[in-house]
N, C-alpha and C positions, 0 to 999 in steps of 0.2 A: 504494500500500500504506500510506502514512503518512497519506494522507487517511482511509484508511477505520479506520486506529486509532484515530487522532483523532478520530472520529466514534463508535466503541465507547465510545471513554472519557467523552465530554463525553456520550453516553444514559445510561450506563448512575451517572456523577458525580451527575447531574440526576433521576434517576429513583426516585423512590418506594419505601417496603417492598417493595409491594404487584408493584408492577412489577419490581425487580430478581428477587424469587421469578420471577415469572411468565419474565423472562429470562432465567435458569437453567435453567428447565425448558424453554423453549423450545431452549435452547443443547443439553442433555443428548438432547433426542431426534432432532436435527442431528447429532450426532455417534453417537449410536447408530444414526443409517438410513446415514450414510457407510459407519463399518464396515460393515453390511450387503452393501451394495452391492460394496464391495470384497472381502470374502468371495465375494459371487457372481462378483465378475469373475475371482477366483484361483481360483474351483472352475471355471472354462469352460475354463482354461488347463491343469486340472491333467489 
């Protein structure tokens, strides 16, 4: 787990406008399909 924050940190330290946007939105639609997905697993349960 420490490795892979340290790996977060040193991309995203290193990374460009241009890429950190792109990073962002890459991040915001990752966690919009998770919820998703766990929605649909609480709606199979419910």
């Amino acid at each position: 787990m420490g490795i892979m924050a340290g790996a977060v940190t040193y991309t995203i330290s290193s990374a460009t406008t241009r890429q950190k946007n792109k990073i962002k939105h890459s991040t915001g639609k990752a966690i919009r399909a998770m919820g998703d997905v766990i929605d649909g697993v609480t709606g199979i349960f419910n």
